[in-house]
C-alpha positions in Angstrom: 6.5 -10.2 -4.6 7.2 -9.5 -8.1 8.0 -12.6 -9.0 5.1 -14.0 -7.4 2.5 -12.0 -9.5 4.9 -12.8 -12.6 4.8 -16.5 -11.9 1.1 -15.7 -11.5 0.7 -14.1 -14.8 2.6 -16.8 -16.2 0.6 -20.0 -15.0 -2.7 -17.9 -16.0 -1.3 -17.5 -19.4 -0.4 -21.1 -19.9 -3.5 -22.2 -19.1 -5.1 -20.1 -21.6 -2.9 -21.9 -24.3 -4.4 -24.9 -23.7 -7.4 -26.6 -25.8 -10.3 -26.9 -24.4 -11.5 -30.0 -22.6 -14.6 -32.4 -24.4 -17.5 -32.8 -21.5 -20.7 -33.9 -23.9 -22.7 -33.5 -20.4 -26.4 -34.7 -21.5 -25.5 -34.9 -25.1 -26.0 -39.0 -26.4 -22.6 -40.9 -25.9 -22.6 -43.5 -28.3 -21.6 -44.7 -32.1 -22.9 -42.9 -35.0 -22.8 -43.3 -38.8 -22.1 -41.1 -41.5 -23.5 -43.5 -44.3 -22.1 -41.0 -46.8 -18.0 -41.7 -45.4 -18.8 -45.0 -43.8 -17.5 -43.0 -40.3 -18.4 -43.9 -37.3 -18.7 -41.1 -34.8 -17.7 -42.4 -31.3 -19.1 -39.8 -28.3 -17.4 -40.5 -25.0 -18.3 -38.8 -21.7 -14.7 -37.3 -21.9 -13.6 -37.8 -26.2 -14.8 -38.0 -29.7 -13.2 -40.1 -32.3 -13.6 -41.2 -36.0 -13.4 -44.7 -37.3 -13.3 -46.3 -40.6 -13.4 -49.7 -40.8 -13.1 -49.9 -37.2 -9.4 -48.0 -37.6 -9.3 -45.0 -36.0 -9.1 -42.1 -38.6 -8.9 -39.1 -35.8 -9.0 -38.6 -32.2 -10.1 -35.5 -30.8 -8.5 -36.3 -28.0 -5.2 -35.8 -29.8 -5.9 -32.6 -31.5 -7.3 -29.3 -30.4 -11.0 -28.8 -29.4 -11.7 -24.9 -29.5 -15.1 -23.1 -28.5 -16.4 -26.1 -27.5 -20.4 -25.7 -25.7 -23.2 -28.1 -25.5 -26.6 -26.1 -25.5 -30.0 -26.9 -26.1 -31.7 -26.7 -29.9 -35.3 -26.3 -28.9 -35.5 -29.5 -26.6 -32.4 -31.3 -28.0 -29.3 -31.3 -26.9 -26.6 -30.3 -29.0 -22.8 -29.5 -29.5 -20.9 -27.4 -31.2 -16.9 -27.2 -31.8 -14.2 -25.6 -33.6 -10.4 -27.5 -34.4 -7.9 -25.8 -36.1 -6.4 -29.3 -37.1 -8.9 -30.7 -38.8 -9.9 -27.2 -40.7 -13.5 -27.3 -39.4 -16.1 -26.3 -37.2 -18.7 -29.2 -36.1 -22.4 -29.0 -34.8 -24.3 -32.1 -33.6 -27.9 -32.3 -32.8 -30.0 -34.8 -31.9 -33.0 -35.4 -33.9 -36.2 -36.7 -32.8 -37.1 -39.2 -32.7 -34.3 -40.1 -30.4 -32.3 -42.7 -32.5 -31.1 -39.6 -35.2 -28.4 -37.2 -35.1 -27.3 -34.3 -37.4 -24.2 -33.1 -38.1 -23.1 -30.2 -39.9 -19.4 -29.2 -41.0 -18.3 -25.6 -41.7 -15.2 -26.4 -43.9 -13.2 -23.3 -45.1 -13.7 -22.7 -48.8 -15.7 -25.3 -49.0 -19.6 -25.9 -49.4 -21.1 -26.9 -45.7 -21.8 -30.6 -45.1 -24.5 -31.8 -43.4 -25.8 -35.2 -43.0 -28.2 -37.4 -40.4 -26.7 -39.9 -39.0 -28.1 -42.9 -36.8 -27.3 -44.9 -33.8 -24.6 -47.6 -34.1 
């Protein structure tokens, strides 16, 4: 019995360790640019990745994704995530009309960037 509950603990704590998992539920899937990098943003159902020049620059899917939520800013969807990786925390919201997108970085010791970005 003991080493059930330990093996129980165990599993529980593993689990814990783990990032969490991207679901953008009803937030736009899609290409967006940051004119400013020339990044695209690509929003998956299940991943979010960043190109230059159509080469991947990072993969969310290969790092980790921490506090990760997608909420609603007034009538617009939005997200909001941490990764220890990259350095940052992240916040995108759509913008009406419906073809914008803002995106603003918290970067540590840094100023905060923010930009709009439209639909690829």
């Amino acid at each position: 019995m003991k080493k059930m509950i330990l093996v129980l603990l165990l599993l529980l704590a593993a689990t814990a360790v783990y990032a969490q998992q991207i679901n953008l539920g009803n937030f736009p899937v899609g290409r967006w640019l940051d004119a400013n990098y020339n990044a695209v943003w690509e929003f998956t159902s299940s991943n979010i990745r960043i190109t230059v020049d159509g080469n991947v620059v990072f993969d969310f899917s290969q790092n980790t994704v921490q506090n990760f939520r997608v909420s609603m800013d007034g009538t617009q969807p939005s997200i909001t995530f941490s990764c220890p990786e990259a350095g940052r925390t992240y916040r995108f919201t759509t913008r009406l009309p419906a073809t914008g997108l803002r995106m603003t970085i918290d970067r540590e010791g840094l100023p905060q960037y923010t930009v709009d970005m439209s639909r690829q």
